[in-house]
C-alpha positions in Angstrom: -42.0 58.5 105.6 -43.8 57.1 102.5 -42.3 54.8 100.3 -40.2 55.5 97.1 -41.1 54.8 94.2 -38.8 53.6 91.2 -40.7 53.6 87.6 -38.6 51.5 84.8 -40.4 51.4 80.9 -39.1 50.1 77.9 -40.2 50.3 74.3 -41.5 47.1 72.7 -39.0 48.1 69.6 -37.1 44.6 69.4 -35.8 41.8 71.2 -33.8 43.6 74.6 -30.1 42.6 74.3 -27.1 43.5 76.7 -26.7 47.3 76.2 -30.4 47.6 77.7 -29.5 45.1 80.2 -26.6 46.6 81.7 -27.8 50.0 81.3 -31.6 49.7 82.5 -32.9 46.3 83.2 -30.1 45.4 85.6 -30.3 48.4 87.2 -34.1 48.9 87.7 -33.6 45.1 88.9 -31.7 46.7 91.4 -34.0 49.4 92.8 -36.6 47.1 93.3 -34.9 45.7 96.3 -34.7 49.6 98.2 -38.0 50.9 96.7 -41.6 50.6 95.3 -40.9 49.4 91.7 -43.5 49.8 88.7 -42.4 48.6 85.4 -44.6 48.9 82.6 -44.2 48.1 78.9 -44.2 51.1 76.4 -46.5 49.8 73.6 -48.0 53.5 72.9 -44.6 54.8 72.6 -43.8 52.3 69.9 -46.4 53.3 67.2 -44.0 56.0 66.5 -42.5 53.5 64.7 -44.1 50.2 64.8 -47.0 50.3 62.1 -48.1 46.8 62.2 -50.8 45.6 64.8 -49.4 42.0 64.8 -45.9 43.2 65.2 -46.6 45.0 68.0 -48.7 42.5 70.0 -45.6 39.8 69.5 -42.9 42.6 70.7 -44.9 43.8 74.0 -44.7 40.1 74.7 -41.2 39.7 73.8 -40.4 42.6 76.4 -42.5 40.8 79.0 -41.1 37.5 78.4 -37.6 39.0 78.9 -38.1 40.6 82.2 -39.8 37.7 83.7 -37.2 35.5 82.4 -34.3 38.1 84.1 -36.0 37.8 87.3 -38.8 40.5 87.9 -41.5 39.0 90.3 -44.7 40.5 89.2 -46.3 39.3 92.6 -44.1 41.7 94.3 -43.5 44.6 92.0 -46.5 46.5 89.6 -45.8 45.1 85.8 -48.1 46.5 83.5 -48.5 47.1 79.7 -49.1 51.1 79.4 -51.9 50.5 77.5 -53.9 49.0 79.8 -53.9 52.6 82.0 -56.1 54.4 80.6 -55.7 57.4 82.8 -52.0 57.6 81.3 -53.4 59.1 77.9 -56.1 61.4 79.6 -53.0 63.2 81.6 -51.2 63.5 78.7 -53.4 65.4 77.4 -53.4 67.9 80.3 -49.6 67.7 80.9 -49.8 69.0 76.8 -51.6 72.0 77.8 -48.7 72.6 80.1 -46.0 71.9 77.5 -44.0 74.9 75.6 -43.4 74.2 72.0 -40.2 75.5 72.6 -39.4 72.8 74.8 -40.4 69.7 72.9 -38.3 71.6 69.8 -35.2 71.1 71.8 -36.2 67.4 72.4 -33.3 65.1 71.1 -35.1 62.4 69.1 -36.8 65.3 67.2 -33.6 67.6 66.9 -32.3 64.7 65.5 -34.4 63.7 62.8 -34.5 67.5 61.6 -31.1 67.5 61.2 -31.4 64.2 59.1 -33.9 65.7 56.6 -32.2 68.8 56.2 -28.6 66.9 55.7 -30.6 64.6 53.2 -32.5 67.6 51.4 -35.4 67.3 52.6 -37.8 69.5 54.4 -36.9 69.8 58.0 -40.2 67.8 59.3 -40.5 65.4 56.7 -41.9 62.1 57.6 -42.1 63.2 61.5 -45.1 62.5 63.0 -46.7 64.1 65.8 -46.2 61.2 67.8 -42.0 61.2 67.8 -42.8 65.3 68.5 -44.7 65.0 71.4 -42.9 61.7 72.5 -41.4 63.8 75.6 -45.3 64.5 76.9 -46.4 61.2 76.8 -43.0 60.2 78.9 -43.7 62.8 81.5 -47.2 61.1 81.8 -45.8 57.7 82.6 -44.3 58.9 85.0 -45.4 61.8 87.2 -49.0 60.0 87.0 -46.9 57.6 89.4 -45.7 59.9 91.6 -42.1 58.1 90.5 -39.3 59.3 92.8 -36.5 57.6 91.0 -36.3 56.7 87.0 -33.5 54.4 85.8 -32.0 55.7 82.5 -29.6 55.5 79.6 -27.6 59.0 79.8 -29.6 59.1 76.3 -32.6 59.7 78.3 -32.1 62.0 80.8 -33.2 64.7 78.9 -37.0 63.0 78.9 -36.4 63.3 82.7 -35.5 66.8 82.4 -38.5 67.9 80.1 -40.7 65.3 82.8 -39.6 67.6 85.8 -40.3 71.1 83.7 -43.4 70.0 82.7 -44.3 69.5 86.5 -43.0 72.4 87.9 -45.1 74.5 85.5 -47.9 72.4 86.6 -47.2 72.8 90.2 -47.1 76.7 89.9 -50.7 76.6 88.3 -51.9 74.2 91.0 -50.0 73.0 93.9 -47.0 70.4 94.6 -49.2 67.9 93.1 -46.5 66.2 91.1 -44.0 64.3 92.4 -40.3 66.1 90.8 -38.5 62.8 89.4 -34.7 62.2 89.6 -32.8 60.1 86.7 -30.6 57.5 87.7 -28.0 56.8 85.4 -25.0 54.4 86.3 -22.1 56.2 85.0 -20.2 52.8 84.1 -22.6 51.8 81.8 -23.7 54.8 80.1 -22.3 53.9 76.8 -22.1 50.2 75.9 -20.0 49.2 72.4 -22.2 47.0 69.9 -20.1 44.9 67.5 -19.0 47.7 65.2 -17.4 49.9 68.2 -21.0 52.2 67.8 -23.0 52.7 70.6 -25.2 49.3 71.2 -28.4 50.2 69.4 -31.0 48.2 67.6 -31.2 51.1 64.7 -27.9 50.3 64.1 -28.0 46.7 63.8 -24.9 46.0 66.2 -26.6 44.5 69.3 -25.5 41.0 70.7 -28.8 39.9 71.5 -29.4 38.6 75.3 -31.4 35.3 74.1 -30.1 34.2 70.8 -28.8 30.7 70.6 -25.7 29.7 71.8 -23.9 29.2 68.5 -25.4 32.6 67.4 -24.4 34.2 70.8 -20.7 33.1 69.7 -20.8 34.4 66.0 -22.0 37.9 67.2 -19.5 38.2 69.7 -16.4 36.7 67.3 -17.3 39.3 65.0 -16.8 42.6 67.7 -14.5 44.9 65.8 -10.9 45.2 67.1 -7.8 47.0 66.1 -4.7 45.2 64.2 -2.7 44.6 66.5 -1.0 41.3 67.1 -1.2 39.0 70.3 2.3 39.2 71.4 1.6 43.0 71.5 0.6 45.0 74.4 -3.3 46.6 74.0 -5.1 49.2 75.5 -8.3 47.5 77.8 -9.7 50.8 77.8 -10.3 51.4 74.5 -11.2 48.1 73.3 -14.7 46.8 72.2 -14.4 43.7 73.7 -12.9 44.6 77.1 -15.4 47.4 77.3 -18.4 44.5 77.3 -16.1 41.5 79.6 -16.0 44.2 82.3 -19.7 44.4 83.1 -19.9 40.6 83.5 -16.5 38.9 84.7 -15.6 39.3 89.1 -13.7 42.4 89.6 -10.5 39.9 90.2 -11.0 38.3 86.7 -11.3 41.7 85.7 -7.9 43.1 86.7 -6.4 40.1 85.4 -7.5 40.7 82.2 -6.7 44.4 82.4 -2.7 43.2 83.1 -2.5 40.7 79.7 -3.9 44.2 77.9 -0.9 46.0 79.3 1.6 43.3 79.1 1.1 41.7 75.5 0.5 38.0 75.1 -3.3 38.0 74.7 -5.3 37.6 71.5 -8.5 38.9 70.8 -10.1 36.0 69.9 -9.2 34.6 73.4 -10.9 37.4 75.4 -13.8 36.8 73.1 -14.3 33.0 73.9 -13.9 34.3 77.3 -16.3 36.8 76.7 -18.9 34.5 74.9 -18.5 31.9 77.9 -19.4 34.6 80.6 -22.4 35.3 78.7 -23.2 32.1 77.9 -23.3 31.7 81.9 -25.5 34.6 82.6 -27.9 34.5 80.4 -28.6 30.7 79.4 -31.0 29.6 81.8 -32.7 33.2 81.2 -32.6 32.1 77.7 -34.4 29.1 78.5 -37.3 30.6 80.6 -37.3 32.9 78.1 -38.6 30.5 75.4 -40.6 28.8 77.3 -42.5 32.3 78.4 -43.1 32.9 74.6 -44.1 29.8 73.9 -47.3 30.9 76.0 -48.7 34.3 75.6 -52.3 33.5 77.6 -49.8 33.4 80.7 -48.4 36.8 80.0 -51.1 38.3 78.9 -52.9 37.5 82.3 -49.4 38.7 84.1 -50.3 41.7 82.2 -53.5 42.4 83.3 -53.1 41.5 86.9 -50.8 44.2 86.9 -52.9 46.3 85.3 -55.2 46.0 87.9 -52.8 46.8 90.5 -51.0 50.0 88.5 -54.6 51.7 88.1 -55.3 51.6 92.0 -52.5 54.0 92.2 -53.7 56.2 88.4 -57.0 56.4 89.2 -56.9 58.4 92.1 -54.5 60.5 91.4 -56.0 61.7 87.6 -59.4 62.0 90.0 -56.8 64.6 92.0 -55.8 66.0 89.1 -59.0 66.6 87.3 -60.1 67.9 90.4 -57.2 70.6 90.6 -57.7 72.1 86.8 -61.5 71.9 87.0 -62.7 69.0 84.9 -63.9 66.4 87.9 
């Protein structure tokens, strides 16, 4: 039986903090110990929104200082900058000329931003580029050119999975089981992680407690995690809260329970569970932290990273855009 493989890409949008760590970096962590993993860094993705060339450059190496610093070992897994795979934007072409309209119109991102204009007054596709429209095709690229078997995701993106495995089926009618069907894996316990304001953890809405940031600045984010009213000597519901709703991913299941039991009970404060909190990731992520600085401070090292993995990712694209060329007639 041939090997799995497990494809993991992340936007170079801003710095990663712990709602994509828990949610995707963890995770595709993870797989990499049961499968072939490929990782690649999004930087095409990001001009839907990133504009400036030297903004760009600094945030592909942000995202590949941070999964080096969390552990990835490029000499045993394929990390690459998208980039750098050429064959990636050819095939995203063809997979176009398999894409209904009607399809990427159902798209979230772009349902989404309609909805904005028209709420607003505007237009409906005001300031949408075709980039953000066809966002979905470029995805489906990534990763059937990959054969990818498994793709770690945010229950945000599953849909992109979805549209990914309709796009290859039509394909596949026209041509053969040439593309691999990919399957999203989404880990149901972290499919929506709290930012400081009780929202969904999000850069776009400014409420991230960022992975890397200082330790006094680590503490100030995580002090300032919206709570209800109620008073220490009164009993809380763990569920609900912000707080307990981060502590959970990060303390031992027996610290976990205990916690849980002060909730119930009454008798805890919330500024306790979030020195507690702050301490835990203080503990997980400071000597990441460190590595992580010392990985920016030195760009010529990632960039060659990079390109070493490059090298390795297009042994596996090459052939199989040759294979697809040859299948719709262009070899």
């Amino acid at each position: 039986m041939s090997i799995k493989i497990s494809l993991t890409g992340i936007k170079p949008s801003g710095t990663p903090h712990i709602g994509n760590y828990l949610g995707m970096i963890r995770p595709a962590l993870e797989l990499a110990k049961q499968y072939q993993a490929l990782y690649f860094i999004a930087d095409y993705h990001a001009l839907t929104t990133v504009k400036d060339g030297p903004t760009l450059k600094r945030l592909t190496y942000d995202v590949a200082a941070t999964w080096l610093a969390l552990g990835l070992d490029p000499d045993k897994v394929i990390f690459y900058r998208q980039s750098d795979i050429p064959e990636v934007m050819e095939f995203t072409w063809i997979l176009a000329c398999f894409t209904s309209k009607g399809l990427l119109n159902r798209a979230h991102a772009y349902k989404d931003a309609v909805e904005e204009n028209i709420a607003a007054g505007f237009s409906p596709d005001e300031g949408i580029n075709a980039g953000l429209y066809s966002y979905p095709v470029l995805m489906a690229a990534d990763i059937l050119l990959f054969s990818s078997h498994y793709v770690p995701v945010g229950q945000d993106q599953k849909q992109h999975i979805e549209i990914a495995r309709d796009i290859a089926l039509t394909f596949n009618n026209n041509y053969g089981d040439i593309l691999t069907l990919p399957e999203a894996v989404i880990r149901e316990e972290v499919m929506t992680i709290p930012g400081v304001d009780g929202r969904k953890m999000s850069k776009s809405y400014d409420n991230v407690i960022p992975m890397f940031a200082p330790a006094n600045v680590l503490k100030k984010t995580v002090m300032r995690i919206v709570t209800d009213s109620r008073r220490p000597e009164e009993p809380k519901d763990p569920d609900s809260d912000n707080v307990f709703s981060v502590y959970r991913h990060f303390a031992p299941p027996e610290e976990v329970e205990r916690m849980r039991q002060r909730y119930l009970n009454g008798g805890l404060a919330y500024s306790e569970i979030k020195g507690e909190l702050y301490e835990l990731l203080e503990v997980t992520f400071s000597e990441a932290r460190n590595k992580y600085n010392a990985l920016m401070s030195d760009w010529e090292y990632l960039e060659q990273v990079l390109l070493q993995g490059a090298e390795k990712a297009r042994k596996i694209s090459k052939p199989m855009l040759e294979k697809i060329r040859a299948a719709v007639g262009v070899e």
